[in-house]
N, C-alpha and C positions, 0 to 999 in steps of 0.2 A: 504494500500500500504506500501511497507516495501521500509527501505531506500537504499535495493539495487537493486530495479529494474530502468531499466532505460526509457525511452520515447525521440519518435522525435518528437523535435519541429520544427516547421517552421520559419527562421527565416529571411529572407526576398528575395525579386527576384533577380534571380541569376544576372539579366543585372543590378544590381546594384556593382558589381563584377568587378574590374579592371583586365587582365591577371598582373601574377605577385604583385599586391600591394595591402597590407594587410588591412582590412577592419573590426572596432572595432564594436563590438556586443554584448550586452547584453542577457542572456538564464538565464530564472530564477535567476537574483539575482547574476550571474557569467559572468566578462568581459571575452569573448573570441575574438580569433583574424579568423579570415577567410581567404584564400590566393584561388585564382582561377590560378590554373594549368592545361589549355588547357580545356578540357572536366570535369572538376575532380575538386573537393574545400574539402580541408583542411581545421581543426578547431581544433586546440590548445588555453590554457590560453595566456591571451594577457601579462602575466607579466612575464619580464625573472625573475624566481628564483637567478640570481647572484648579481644585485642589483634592481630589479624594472622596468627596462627597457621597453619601449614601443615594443610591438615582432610588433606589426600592424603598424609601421614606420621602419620594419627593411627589408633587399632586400633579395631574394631568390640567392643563388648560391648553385649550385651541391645538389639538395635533402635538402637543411637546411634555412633553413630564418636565419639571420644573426642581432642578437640586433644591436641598428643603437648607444649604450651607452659605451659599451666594446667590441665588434666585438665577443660574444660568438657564436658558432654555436650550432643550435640543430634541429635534422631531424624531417623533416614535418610528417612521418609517423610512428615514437616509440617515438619524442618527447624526445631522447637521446642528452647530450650535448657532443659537440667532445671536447671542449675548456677544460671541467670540468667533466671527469666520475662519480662526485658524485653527479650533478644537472643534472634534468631532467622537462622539462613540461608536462602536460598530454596533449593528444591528445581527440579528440572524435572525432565516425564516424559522417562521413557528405555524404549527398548524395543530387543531384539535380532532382527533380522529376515537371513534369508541370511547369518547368521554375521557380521553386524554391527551397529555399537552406532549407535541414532539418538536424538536428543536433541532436544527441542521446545524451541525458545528462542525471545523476543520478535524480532521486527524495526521 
């Protein structure tokens, strides 16, 4: 297996899932954060890039979870920050399948 391919893992059931509020997760040895948006969950790095910030203690407005440390924004879906266009988090897909959350991460 080469280090760019990627795999879903399962990472837990989605009713463990709050609408709105971020939920910290481990995938292979990487803290990710999870956010449940209606039907749909999201999964970005749980640590803001501007200083360390818990992203899975921060609140959803407009498309962006919001660090709860420096109020930076960055969108749930490119993982762009609006506060600082030189930091960004990665996202990875996530998807809900038999009532559980799977998450595409590098190996």
């Amino acid at each position: 297996m080469t280090a760019n391919q990627t795999t879903k893992v399962r990472v837990c059931p989605v009713a463990e899932l709050v609408e709105g509020c971020g939920k910290l997760v481990t995938v292979n040895g990487k803290a990710l954060t999870l956010f449940r948006l209606g039907e749909c969950v999201v999964a970005l790095d749980a640590e803001c890039p501007h200083e360390g910030g818990p992203l899975q203690d921060g609140t959803i407005e407009e498309g962006c979870v919001v660090c709860p440390w420096h109020t930076y924004r960055f969108g749930l879906t490119d993982g762009r920050c609006e506060t600082d266009p030189n930091l960004r988090v990665k996202t990875y897909a996530a998807s809900v399948e038999d009532g559980a959350v799977w998450v595409a991460v590098d190996q």
